[in-house]
C-alpha positions in Angstrom: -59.6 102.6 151.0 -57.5 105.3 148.9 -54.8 106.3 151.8 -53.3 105.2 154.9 -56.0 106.3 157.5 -55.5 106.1 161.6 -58.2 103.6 163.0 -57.2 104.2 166.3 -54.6 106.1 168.5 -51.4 104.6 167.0 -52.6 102.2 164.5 -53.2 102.6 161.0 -54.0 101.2 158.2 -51.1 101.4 155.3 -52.6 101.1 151.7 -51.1 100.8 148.5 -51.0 99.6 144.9 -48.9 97.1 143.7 -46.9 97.6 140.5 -45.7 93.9 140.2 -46.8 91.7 136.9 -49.2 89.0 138.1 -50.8 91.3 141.1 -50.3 94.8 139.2 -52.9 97.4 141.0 -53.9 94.7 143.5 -54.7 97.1 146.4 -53.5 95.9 149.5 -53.8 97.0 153.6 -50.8 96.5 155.9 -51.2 97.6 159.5 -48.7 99.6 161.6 -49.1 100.1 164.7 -46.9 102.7 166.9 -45.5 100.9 170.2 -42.7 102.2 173.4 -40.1 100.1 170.9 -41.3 101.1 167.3 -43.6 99.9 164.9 -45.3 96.7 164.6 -46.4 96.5 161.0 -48.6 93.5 159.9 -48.9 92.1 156.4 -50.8 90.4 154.9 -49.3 88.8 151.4 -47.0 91.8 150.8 -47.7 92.2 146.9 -47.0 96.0 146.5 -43.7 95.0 148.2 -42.8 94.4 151.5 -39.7 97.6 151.4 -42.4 99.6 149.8 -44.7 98.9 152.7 -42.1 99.2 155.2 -41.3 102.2 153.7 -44.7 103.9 153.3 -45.0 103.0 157.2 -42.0 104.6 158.8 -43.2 107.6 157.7 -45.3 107.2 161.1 -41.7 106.5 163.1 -38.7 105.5 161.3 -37.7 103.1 164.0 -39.6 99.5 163.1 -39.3 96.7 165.9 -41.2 93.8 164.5 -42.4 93.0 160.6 -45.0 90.0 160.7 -46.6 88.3 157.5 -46.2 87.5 154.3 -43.2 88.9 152.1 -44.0 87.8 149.0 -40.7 86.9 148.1 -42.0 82.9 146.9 -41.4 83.9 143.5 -38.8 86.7 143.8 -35.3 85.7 142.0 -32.0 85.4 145.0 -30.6 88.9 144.0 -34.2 90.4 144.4 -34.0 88.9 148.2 -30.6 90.1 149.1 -31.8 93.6 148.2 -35.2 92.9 150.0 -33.0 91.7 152.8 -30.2 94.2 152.5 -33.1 97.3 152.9 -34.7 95.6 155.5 -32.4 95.0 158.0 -29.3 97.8 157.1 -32.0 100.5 155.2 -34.7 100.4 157.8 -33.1 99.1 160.7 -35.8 96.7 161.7 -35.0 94.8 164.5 -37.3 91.7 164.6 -39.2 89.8 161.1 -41.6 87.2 161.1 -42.0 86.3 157.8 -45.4 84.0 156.8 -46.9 81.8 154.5 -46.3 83.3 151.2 -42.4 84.7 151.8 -40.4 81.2 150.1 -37.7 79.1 151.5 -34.9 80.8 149.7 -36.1 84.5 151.8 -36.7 82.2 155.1 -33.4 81.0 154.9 -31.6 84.7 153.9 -33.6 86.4 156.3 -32.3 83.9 159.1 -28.8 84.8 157.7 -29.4 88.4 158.0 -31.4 89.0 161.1 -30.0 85.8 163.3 -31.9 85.4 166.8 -34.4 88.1 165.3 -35.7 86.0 162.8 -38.9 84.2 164.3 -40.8 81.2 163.1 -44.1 82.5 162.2 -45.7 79.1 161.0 -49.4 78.3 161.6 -50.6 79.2 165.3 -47.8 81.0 166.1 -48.2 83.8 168.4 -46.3 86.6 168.8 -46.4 89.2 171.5 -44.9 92.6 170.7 -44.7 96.0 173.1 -47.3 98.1 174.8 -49.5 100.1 172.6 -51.9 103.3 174.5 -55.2 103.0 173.0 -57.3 105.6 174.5 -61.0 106.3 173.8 -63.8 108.4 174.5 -65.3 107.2 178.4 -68.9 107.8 176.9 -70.3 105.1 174.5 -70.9 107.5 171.8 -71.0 106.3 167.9 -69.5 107.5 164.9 -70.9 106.7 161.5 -71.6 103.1 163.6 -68.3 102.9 165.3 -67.2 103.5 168.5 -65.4 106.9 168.6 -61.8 107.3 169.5 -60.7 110.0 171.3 -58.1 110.9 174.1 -59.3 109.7 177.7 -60.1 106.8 179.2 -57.5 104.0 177.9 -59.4 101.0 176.1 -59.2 97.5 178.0 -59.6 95.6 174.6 -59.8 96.8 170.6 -60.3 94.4 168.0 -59.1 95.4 164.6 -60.9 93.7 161.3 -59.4 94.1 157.8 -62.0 92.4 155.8 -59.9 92.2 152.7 -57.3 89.7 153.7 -59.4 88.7 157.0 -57.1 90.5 159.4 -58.4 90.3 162.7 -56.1 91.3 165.9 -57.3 91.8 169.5 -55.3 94.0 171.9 -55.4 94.0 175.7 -53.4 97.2 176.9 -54.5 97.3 180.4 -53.3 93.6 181.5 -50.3 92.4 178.8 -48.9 93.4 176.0 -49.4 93.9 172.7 -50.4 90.1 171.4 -50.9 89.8 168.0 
């Protein structure tokens, strides 16, 4: 995948490149998805750069509620955090992070600083629940190039979204609850 493409009615798929030494042109897929309280944007391990993917995504709607995933930041020296931290929560306003797995102890522990009750743990078997999102679709069962195409009308009871890359895979009921990712 070359450019961010919309897979559905307010979700798409950010890709970019990272630049970094030790994962320089590693592509990577991030998913933002547009909710009533902002963007939910999902990550997998971050490597491009979790303010360049933030960034890249608020192009969709500058106002970001929730950041899950990886940061990347296990490796990242404390003056590289503060910046990451800085942009993050004064730059881009975002209101809730979840940093994963791959982020290090010294970003868990500025990003609890920074962000206060909006940090949330986001160990193993967490699960978070964000917004409403409208997914609409097509009533008819037509296919697209072997996929169910997405149009305005009827509102879909359940999507699941795959990313094979980084094995991504997010189911949304918008009928009954929110957004549970």
């Amino acid at each position: 995948m070359d450019r961010n493409t919309d897979i559905a009615p307010n979700i798409r798929l950010i890709t970019l490149v990272s630049d970094k030494p030790g994962t320089l042109e590693l592509r990577e897929l991030s998913l933002a998805i547009s909710t009533s309280e902002g963007l939910v944007i999902v990550v997998g391990c971050s490597h491009p750069g979790i303010d360049k993917i933030v960034e890249s995504a608020t192009a969709i709607n500058p106002r970001v509620h929730l950041i899950a995933g990886g940061f990347h930041l296990v490796v990242a020296s404390d003056s590289d955090i503060e910046k990451i931290v800085t942009a993050l929560h004064d730059r881009f306003k975002v209101e809730y992070v979840a940093p994963g797995h791959c982020t290090g102890e010294p970003a868990f522990a500025a990003l609890k600083r920074a962000f206060g009750d909006h940090y949330i743990y986001a160990g193993l078997g967490t699960t978070l629940t964000a917004p409403a999102v409208e997914i609409t679709a097509r009533k008819s069962a037509r296919l697209r190039n072997g996929r169910p195409y997405l149009d305005s009308g009827q509102r879909f009871r359940r999507v699941k979204v795959t990313v094979n890359r980084d094995q991504i895979v997010r189911t949304f009921d918008t009928d009954k609850e929110p957004l549970s990712l």
